[in-house]
N, C-alpha and C positions, 0 to 999 in steps of 0.2 A: 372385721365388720365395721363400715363405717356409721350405722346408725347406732343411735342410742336404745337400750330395751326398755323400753318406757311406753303406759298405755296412752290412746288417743285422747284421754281428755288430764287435763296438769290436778294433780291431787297433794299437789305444795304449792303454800305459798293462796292459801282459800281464804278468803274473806269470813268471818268467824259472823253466821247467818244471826247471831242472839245478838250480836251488838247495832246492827242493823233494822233490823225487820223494826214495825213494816217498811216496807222499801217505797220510796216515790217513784224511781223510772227504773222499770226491771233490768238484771242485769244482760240476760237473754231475750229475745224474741226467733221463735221457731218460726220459718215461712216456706210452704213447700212448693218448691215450681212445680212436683208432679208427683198425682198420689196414685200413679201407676206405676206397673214396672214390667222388662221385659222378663225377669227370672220369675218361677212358679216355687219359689224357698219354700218345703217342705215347715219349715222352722220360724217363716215369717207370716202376720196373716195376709199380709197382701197377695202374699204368693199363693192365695186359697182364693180361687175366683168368686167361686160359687157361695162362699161365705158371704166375703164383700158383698155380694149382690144383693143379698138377702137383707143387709145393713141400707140399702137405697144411699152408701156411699159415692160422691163423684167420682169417678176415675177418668183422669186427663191429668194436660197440662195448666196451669195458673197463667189465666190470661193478663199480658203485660200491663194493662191499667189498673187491676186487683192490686199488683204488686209495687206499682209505683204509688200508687195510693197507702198504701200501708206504709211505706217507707216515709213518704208524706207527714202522715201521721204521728212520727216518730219526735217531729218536730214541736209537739207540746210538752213533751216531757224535760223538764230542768235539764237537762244533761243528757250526750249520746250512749246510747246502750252498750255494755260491754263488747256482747257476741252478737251475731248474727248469724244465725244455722240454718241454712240454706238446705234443707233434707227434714225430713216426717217420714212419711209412709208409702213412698217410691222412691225410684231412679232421676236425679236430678236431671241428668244430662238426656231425659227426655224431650223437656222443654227446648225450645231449638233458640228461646230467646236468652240462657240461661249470661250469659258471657254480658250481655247489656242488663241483667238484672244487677249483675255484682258490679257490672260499672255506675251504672245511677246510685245501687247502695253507698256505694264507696267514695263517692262525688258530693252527696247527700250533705256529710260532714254530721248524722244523727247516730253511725255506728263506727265503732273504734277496732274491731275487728271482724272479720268474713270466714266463715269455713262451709265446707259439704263435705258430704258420702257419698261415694262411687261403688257400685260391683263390678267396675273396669270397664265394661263393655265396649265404652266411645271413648277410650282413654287413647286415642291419634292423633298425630302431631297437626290434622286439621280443626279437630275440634278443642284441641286444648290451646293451641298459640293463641288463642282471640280471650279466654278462659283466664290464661296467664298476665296478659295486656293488659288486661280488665282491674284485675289486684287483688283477686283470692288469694288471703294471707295462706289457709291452709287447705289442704286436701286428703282428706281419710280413704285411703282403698281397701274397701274390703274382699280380702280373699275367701275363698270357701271351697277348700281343696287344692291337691297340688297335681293332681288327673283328670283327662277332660270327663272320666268315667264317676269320678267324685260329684264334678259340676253338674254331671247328668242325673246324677242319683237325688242331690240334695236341692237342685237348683231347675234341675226340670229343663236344661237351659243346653246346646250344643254350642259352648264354650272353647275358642281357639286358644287355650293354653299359652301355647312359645306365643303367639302373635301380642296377647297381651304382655306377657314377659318382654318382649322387646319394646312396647309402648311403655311400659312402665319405666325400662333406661332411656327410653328419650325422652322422656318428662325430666327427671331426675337429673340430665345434663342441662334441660333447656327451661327449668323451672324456676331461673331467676331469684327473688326472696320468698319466694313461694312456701311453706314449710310443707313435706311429704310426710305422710301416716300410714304404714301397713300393717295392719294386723290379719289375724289368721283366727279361726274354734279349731281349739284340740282337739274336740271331738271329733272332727272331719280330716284329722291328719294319723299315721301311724308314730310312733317315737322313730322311725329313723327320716318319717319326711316331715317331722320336726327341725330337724339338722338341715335338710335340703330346704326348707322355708327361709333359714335364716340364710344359707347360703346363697340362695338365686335373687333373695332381695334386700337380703344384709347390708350392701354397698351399694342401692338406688334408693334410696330415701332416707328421709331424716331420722325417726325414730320408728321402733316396728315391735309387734308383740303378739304372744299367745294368748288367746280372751279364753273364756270361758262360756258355754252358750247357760242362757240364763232365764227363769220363769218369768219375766218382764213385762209381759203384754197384760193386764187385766182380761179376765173371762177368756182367756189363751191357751191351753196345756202345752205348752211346747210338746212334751215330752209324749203325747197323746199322738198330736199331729205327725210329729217329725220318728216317732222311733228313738230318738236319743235322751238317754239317761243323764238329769243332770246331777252335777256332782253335789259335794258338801262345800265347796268355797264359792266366792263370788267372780264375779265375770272376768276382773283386775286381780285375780289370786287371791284377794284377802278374806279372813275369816268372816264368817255370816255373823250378822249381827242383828238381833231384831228392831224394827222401826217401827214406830207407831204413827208419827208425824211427820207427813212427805215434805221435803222443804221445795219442792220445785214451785209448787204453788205460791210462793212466798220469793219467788224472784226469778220466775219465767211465764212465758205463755207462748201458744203455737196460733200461726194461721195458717189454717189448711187451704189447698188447694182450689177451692172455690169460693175463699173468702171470711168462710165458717172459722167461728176462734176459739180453740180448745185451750181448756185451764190446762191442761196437760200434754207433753209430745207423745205420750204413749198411746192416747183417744184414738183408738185407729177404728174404733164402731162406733163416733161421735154421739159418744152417751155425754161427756161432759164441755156442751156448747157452750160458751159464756157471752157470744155476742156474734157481731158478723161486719168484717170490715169495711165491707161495702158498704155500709149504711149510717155506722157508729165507728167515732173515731175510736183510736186505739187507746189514746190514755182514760177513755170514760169505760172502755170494756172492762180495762185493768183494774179500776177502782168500782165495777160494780157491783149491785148487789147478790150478784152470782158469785162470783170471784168473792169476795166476801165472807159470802154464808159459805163457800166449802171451805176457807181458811178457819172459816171458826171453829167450822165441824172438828178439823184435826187437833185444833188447838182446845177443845174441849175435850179430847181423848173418845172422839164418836166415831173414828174414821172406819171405823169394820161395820158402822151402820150403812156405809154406804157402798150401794149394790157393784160399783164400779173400782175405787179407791180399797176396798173390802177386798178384793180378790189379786192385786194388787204383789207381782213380785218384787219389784224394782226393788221395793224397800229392803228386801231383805239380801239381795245378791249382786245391786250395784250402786246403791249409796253413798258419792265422798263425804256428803254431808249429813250430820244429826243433830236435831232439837230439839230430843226429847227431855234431856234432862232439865231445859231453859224453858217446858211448856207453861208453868203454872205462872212466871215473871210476863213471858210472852202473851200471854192469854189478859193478863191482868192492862201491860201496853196498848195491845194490840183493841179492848175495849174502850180504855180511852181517849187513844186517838183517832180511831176508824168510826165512822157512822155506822149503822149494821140496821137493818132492815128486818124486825123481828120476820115478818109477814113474807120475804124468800126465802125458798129451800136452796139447798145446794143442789148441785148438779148430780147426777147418778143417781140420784132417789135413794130410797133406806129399804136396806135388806128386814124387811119382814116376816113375822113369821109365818107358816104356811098356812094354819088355818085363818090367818087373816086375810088373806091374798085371795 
């Protein structure tokens, strides 16, 4: 096997978040060309239509001056951004202008590197040679089953199996410095088509691995919606460990698909809006008093106060990062050098008790 077994995101070699924070220009910005998708994931909320609706969530494409304008934006911040995560809460390759988004980003000279999330679908040597041209450093594909009868069951989706497997080795020939990512859930394979995963895409991509499906979504049951039992490790195999203090808040932020800017990539019921691009640039959204007051929240050990961040897997089943032991140093920094706005709440609101409510 020519790949490496390694997950999709580098968990060596991390920036040590205590010596840092607060951060001036984040190191991430999430931006999603589209907070649709064509699969119905049992496992994902998007893939729950009728939920979404209920949330008066957008569902489309990110219209291409949202997007250049954000990236615009990019240009107050002291320095360009680490990453740029071209994926939220749909299928990228919805958008049909995706391939001129990653070119202006990367043109821009305000982000140092590009990736997306695929569920294959439009993984053709039409739509990817413009994709490739363009300079998407990296490409995650995610699998979800190795039968079309799997993709059907989990994914709601009449998925041409071998045609994507052969999209997948023309990429892989024709993907220039491209870096390729496949990962698979165990939960959706048998142990012997464990072996057949690594076999059929062992030797077309760079590194590839077994995740784990994980309670991630805030106000989400996976395990409710989808039928699948999760286990006791986390998503990356590693042992559970409990977090009190989400670091993501503290050197990322997302903008969704209509422009709306969530403290968080997980917001996928836009309970934690902290501004909107279209209107406010990005470096005042980052430093504001939304952004802010939910930093402090965590950093004052309130975070199960809030109805949103409170319910909250991530933290405990795919974390590379923790700061919790550096909260009381952080908290004491983080008052002195931040303005703080007694008079805003954070986003999410605070889980109350019921006979207050």
């Amino acid at each position: 096997m020519k790949a490496e077994l390694k997950p999709r995101i580098n968990l060596e070699g991390r920036t040590l978040l205590e010596t840092v924070i607060p951060i001036e220009t984040p190191f991430i910005v999430f931006i999603d060309p589209a907070s649709s998708c064509n699969f119905k994931c049992t496992f994902c909320p998007t893939g729950h239509r009728g939920m979404i609706a209920e949330t008066g969530r957008y569902q489309g494409a990110m219209k291409y001056d949202v997007f250049t304008k954000a990236i615009d934006d990019l240009a107050a911040f002291s320095k360009p951004i680490k990453v740029l995560r071209m994926y939220k809460d749909g299928e990228p390759f919805l958008n049909k202008r995706l391939a001129d988004m990653i070119r202006y980003a990367k043109q821009s000279g305000y982000v140092d590197y590009i990736d997306t999330t695929t569920n294959g679908t439009f993984l053709t040597p039409e739509r990817m040679k413009p994709i490739i041209a363009a300079g998407l450093d990296k490409l995650n594909i995610s699998v979800d089953g190795m039968t079309k009868e799997t993709y059907q069951e989990f994914t709601g989706f009449n998925f041409d199996f071998d045609t994507f497997v052969e999209n997948v080795k023309w990429l892989y020939d024709n993907k220039g410095d491209m870096e390729v990512s496949i990962k698979i859930p165990g939960e959706l394979i048998t142990e012997d088509q464990r072996q057949l995963f690594f076999d059929t895409f062992g030797d077309y991509c760079d590194r590839i691995f077994v995740e784990n499906f994980a309670p991630c979504w805030p106000n989400f049951d996976v395990e409710e919606k989808s039928g699948i039992k999760i286990g006791d490790v986390g998503i990356y195999q590693q042992k559970l460990k409990p977090t009190d203090t989400c670091p993501y808040i503290f050197y990322a932020m997302s903008v969704n698909a209509d422009g709306l800017v969530s403290s968080c990539f997980l917001d996928w019921g836009r309970k934690l809006i902290i501004g909107d691009v279209r209107t406010t640039p990005l470096s005042e959204i980052w430093n504001s008093d939304k952004m802010n007051a939910l930093r402090l929240q965590h950093l004052e050990g309130r975070r199960c106060e809030n109805k949103v961040c409170g319910s909250c897997g991530q933290l405990t089943h795919c974390l590379p990062d923790n700061i919790d032991d550096h909260r009381p140093m952080l908290l004491e920094k983080f008052r002195s050098i931040v303005k703080i706005n007694p008079n805003v709440a954070a986003p999410g609101g605070l889980n109350l008790p019921i006979a207050a409510e």
